[in-house]
Kinemage of the C-alpha trace (Angstrom):
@kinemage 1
@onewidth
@group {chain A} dominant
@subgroup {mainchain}
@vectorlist {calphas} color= white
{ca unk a 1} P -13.317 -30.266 43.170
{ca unk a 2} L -16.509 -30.510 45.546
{ca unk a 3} L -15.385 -31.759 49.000
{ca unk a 4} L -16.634 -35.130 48.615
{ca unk a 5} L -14.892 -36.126 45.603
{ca unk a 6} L -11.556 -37.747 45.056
{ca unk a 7} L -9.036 -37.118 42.721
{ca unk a 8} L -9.504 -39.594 39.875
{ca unk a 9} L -5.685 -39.545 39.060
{ca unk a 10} L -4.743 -41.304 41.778
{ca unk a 11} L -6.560 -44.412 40.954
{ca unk a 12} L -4.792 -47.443 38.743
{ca unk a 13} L -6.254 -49.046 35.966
{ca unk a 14} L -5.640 -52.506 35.947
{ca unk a 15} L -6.652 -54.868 32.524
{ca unk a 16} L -8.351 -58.253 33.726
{ca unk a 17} L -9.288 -61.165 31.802
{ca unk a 18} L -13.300 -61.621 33.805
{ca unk a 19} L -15.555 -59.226 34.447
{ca unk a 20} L -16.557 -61.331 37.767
{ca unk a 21} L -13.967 -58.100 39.283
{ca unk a 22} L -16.265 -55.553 37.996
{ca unk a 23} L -18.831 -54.474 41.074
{ca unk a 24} L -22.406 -54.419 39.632
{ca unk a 25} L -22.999 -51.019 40.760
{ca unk a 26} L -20.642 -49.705 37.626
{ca unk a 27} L -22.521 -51.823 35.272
{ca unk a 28} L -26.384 -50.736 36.638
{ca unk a 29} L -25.552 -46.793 36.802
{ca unk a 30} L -24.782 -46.775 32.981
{ca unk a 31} L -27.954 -44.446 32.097
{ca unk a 32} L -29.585 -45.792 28.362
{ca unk a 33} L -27.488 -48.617 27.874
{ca unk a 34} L -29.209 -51.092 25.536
{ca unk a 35} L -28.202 -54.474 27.463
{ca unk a 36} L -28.654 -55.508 30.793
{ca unk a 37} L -26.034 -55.757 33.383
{ca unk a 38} L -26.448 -59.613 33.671
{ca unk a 39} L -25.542 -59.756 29.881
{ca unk a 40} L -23.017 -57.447 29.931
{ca unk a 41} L -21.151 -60.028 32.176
{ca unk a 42} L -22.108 -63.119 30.099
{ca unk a 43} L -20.671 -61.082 26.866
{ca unk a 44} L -17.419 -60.308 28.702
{ca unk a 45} L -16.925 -63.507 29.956
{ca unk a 46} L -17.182 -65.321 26.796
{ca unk a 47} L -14.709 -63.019 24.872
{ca unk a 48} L -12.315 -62.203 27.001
{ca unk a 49} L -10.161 -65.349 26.502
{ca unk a 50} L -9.691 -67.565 23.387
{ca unk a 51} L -9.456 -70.989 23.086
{ca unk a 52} L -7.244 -72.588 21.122
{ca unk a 53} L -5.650 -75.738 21.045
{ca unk a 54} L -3.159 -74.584 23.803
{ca unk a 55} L -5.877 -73.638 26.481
{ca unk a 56} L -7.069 -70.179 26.868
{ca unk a 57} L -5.382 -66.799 25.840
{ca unk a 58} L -5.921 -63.458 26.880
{ca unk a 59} L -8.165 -61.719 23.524
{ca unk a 60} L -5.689 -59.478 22.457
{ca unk a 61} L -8.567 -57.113 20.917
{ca unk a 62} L -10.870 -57.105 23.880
{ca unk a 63} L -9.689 -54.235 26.854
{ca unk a 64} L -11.401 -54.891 29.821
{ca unk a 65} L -10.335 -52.623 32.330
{ca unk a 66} L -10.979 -51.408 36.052
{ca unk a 67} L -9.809 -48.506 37.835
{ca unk a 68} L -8.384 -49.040 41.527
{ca unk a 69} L -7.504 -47.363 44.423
{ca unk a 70} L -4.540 -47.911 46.807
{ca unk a 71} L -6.406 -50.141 48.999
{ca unk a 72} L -6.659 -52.318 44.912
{ca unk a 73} L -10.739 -51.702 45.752
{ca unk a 74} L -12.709 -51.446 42.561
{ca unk a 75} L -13.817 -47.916 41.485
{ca unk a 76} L -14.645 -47.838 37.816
{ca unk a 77} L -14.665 -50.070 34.730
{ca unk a 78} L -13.614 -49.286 31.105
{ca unk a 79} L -14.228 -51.926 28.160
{ca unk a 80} L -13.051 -50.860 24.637
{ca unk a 81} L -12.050 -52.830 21.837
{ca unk a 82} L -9.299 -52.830 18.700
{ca unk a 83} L -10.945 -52.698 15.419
{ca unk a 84} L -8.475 -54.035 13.103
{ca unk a 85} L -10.174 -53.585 9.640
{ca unk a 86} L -10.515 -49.660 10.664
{ca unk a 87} L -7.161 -49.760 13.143
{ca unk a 88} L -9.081 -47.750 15.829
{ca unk a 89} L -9.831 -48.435 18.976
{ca unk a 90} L -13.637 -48.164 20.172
{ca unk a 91} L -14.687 -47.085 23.388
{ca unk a 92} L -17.525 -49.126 24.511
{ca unk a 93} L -17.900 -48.708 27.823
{ca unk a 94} L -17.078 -46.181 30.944
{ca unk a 95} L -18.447 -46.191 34.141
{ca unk a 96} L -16.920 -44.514 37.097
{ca unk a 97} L -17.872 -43.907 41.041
{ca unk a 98} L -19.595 -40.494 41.202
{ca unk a 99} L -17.101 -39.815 43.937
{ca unk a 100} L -14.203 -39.653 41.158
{ca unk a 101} L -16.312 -37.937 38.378
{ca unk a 102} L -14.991 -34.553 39.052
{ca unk a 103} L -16.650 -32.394 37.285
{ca unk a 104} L -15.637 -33.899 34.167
{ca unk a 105} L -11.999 -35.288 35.430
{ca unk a 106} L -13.092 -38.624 34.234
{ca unk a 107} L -13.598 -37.795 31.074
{ca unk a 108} L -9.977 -36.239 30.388
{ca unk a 109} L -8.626 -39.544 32.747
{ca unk a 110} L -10.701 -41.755 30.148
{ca unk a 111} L -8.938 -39.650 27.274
{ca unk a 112} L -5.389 -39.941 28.691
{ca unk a 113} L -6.027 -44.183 28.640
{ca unk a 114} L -7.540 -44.081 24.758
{ca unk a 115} L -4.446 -42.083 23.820
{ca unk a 116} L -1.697 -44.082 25.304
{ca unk a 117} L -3.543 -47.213 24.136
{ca unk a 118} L -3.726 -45.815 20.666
{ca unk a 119} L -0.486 -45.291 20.508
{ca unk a 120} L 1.304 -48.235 22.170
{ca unk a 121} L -1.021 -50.769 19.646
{ca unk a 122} L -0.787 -47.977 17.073
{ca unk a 123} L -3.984 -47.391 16.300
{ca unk a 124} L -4.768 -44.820 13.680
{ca unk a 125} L -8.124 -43.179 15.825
{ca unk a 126} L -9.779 -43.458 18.694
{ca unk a 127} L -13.965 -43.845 18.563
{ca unk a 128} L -16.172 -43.563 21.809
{ca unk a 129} L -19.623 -44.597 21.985
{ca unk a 130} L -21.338 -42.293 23.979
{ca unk a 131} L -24.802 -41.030 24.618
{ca unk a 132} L -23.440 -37.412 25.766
{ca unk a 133} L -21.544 -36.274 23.372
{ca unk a 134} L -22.290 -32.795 23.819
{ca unk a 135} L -20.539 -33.513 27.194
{ca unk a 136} L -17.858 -35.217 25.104
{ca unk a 137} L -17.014 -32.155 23.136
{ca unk a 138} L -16.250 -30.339 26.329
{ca unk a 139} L -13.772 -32.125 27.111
{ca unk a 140} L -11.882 -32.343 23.430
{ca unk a 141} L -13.772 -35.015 21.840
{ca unk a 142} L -15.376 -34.633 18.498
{ca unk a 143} L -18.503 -36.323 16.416
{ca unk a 144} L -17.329 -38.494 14.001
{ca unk a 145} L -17.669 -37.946 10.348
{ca unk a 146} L -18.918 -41.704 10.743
{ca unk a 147} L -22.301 -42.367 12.436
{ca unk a 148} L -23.992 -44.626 14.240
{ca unk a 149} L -26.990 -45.524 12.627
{ca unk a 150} L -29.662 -47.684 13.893
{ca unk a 151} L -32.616 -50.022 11.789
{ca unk a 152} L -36.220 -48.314 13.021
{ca unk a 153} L -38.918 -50.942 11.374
{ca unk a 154} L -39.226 -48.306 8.971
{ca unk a 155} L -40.925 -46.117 11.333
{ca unk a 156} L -38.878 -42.685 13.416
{ca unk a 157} L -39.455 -42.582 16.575
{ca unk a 158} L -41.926 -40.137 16.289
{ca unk a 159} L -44.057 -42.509 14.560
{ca unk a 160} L -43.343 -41.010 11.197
{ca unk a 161} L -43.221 -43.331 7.811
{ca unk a 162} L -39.339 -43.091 6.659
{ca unk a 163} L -40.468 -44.531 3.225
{ca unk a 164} L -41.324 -40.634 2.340
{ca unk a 165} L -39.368 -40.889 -1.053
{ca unk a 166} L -36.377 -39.232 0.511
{ca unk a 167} L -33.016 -40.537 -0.856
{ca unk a 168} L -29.855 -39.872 0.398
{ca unk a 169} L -26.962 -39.184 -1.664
{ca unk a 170} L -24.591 -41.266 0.134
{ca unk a 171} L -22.798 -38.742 2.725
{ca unk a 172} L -23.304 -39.373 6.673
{ca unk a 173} L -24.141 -36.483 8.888
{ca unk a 174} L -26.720 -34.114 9.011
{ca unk a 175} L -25.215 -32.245 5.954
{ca unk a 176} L -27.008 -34.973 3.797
{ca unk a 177} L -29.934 -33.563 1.498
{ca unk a 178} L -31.601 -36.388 2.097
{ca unk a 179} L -30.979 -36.326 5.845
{ca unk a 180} L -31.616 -32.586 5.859
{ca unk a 181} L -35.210 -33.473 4.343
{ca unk a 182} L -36.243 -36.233 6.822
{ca unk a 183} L -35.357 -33.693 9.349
{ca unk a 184} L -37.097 -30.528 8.264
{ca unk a 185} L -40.342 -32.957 7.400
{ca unk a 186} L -40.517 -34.544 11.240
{ca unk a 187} L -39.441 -31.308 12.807
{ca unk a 188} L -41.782 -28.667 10.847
């Protein structure tokens, strides 16, 4: 651990029902996220609780969480959710103070949470939404047989026409012929 970090296990998560708790700062230093931090807070807000005709409950499949130190000051955030058609729990998002990263610490203290989570709602998986997960795999984590796939306008980001005739035979993962095509045409 570099002198000026902290040790990440000595910090407390704590589940709250309003993101108002979470410090901007953990929202604004997620790198590529696809939603602003003012949204982000407008989301939370408005699932957090549910209304019914006795008032407001806490959602039981929303997990808003923040990490805190002795003096209860806020030093990370996690949000995941329960996804009860696949009974897994989905990782949305993490966001720690650099100060606690530790050279990967987080990601093993993020693990630890997911797991006991997982097993106290038991939950059959755990998913995490990540943009690194080469990182990820350090650290125990594995790519899904599931992925994430996202709508282009029919064009790759490369500018390439995705109507080449290419059809997929129904498998995810780059182990798809059709897949495997796409990729050898718009890679050379």
């Amino acid at each position: 651990m570099k002198a000026n970090e902290k040790s990440i296990e000595k910090l407390k998560w704590v589940r709250i029902f309003d993101p108002v708790h979470i410090p901007k700062e953990y929202i604004d230093q997620i790198k590529h996220k696809e939603f602003t931090s003012e949204r982000f807070y407008e989301f939370l807000s408005d699932i957090c609780l549910i209304r019914n005709d006795n008032g407001s409950v806490l959602n039981p499949y929303n997990l808003l969480f923040v990490l805190v130190d002795d003096n209860n000051r806020t030093k990370g955030v996690l949000w995941m959710v329960i996804d009860n058609l696949a009974n897994a729990l989905v990782i949305n998002t993490f966001s720690v103070d650099k100060e606690y990263w530790g050279n990967g610490c987080a990601v093993n203290f993020l693990k630890e949470k997911a797991l006991e989570t997982k097993e106290k709602e038991k939950l059959e998986r755990v998913y995490w939404i990540t943009r690194c997960p080469k990182h990820s795999e350090k650290f125990g984590w594995k790519r899904s047989k599931n992925v994430l796939m996202e709508y282009s306008d029919g064009k790759f980001s490369k500018g390439s026409d995705v109507r080449s005739g290419c059809e997929t035979d129904g498998q995810s993962g780059s182990n798809d012929q059709g897949t495997r095509e796409i990729i050898e045409e718009h890679t050379g």
